[in-house]
C-alpha positions in Angstrom: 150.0 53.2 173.7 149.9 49.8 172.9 152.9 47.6 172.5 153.3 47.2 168.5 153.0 51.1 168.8 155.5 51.5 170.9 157.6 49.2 169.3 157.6 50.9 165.8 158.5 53.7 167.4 161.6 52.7 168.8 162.3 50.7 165.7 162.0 53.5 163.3 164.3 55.6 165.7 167.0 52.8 165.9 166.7 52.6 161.9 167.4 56.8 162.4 170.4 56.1 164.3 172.0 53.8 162.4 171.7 56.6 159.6 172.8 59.5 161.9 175.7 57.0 162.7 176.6 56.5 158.9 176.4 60.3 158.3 178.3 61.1 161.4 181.2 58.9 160.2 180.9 59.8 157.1 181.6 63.5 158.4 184.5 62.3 160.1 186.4 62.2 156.7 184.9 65.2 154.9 184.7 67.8 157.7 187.9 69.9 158.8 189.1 69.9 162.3 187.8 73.0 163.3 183.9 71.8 162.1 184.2 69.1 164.0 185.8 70.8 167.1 182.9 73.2 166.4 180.6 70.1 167.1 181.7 68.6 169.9 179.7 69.7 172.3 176.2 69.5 170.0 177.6 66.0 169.4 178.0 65.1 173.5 174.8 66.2 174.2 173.0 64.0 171.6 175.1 61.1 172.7 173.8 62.1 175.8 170.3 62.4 174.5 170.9 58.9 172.7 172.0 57.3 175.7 169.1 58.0 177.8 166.5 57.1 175.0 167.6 53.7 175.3 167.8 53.5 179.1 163.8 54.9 179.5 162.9 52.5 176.3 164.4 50.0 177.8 163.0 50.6 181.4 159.7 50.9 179.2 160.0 47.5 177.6 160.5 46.1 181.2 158.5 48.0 183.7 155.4 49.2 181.6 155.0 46.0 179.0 156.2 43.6 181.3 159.2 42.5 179.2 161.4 40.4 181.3 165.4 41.1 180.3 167.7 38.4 179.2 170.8 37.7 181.1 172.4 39.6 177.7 169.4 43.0 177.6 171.1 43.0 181.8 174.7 43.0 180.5 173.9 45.7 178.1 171.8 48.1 180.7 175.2 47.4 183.0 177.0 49.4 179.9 174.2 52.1 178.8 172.8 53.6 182.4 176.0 54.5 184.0 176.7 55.8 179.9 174.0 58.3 180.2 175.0 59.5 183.5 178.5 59.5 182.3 177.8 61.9 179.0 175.1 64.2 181.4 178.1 65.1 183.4 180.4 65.1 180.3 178.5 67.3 178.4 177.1 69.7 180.9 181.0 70.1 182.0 182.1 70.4 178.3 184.3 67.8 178.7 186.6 67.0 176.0 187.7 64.0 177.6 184.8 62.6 177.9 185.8 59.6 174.7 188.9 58.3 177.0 185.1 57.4 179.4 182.6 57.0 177.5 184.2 54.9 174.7 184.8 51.8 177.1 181.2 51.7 177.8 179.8 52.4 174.4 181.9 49.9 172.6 181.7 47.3 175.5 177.9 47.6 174.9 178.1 47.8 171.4 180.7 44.2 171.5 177.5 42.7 173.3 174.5 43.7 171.1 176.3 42.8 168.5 176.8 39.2 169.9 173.1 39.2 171.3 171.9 40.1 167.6 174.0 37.4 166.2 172.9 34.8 168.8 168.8 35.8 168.1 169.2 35.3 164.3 171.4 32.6 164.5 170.7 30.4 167.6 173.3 27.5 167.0 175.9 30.0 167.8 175.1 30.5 170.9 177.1 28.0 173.3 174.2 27.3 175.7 176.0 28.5 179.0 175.1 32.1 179.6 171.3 32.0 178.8 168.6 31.2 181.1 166.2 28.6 179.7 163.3 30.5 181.4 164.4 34.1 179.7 166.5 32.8 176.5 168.7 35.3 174.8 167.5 34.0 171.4 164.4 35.0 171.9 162.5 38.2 170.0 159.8 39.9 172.1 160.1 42.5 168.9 160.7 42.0 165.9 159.4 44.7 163.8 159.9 45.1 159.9 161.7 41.7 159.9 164.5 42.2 161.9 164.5 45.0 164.3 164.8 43.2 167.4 165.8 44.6 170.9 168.7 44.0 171.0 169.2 45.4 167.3 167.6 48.6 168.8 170.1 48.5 171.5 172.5 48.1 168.4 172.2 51.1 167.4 172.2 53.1 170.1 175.5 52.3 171.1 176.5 52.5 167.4 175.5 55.9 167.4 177.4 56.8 170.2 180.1 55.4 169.8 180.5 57.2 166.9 180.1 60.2 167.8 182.6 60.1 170.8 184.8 58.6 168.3 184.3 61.5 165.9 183.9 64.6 167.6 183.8 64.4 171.7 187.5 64.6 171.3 188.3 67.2 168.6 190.1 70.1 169.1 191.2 73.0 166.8 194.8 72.4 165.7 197.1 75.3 166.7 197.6 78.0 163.9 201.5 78.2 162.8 202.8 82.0 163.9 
């Protein structure tokens, strides 16, 4: 598969995650407590799912098309491997703690793709001192139907599951009144 090929692909799916993420919190204020405790564990094992998507696209982008990571794409593998270990463990355990550690990572990740998309669209913001000159964070390896971007794809992903361990790795059924 060649690289724009490739790169659709992972576009399109980061364009279906930031859907399933709008539907997913959309679900957090129309669904009772008991669907969504219902759903937890469904919902952990697609964050898992989720989490290691990126980190094999990602290892994809670097070791297969020779993509060389940013300083920024390094900080945001730092938060998404240990993530999909994390949820593999957390889901096959059935953990319903598994927000109070996930959530750090997800958001913390999310906190930097957010930054790194705001930096590769708008380059005066970034302050010069974290980039290297040789691998720039502003630059876009991908950019595919205008502005999905790496880091946009990486975005998502921890949109996604961020949302979902927001929404439903933690819900329980409230206790009926006797």
């Amino acid at each position: 598969m060649d690289v724009f090929t490739y790169s659709t692909f992972t576009a399109t799916m980061a364009l279906v995650a930031l859907a399933l993420a709008i539907v997913a919190l959309v679900a957090r204020f129309v669904t009772t407590a008991e669907t969504r405790a219902g759903l937890a564990s469904p919902a952990r094992w697609f964050a898992w799912l989720v989490a290691a998507t990126c980190m094999a696209g990602s290892l994809i982008y670097s070791e297969y098309y020779h993509f060389q990571p940013c300083v920024l794409c390094w900080y945001q593998r730092i938060a998404m491997y240990p993530l999909a270990a994390v949820l593999l463990v957390g889901a096959i355990r059935k953990d319903g703690r598994i927000r109070t550690y996930g959530l750090p990572l997800s958001v913390i990740g999310l906190c930097i793709s957010i930054y790194h998309v705001l930096i590769q669209n708008f380059p005066q913001l970034d302050a010069g001192g974290a980039c290297d000159p040789a691998v720039p964070c502003t630059a876009k390896y991908v950019n595919m139907f205008g502005f999905v971007s790496i880091p946009f794809m990486a975005l998502a992903g921890f949109l996604l599951i961020t949302v979902l361990l927001a929404t439903f790795s933690g819900a329980t059924v409230p206790e009926k009144d006797a």
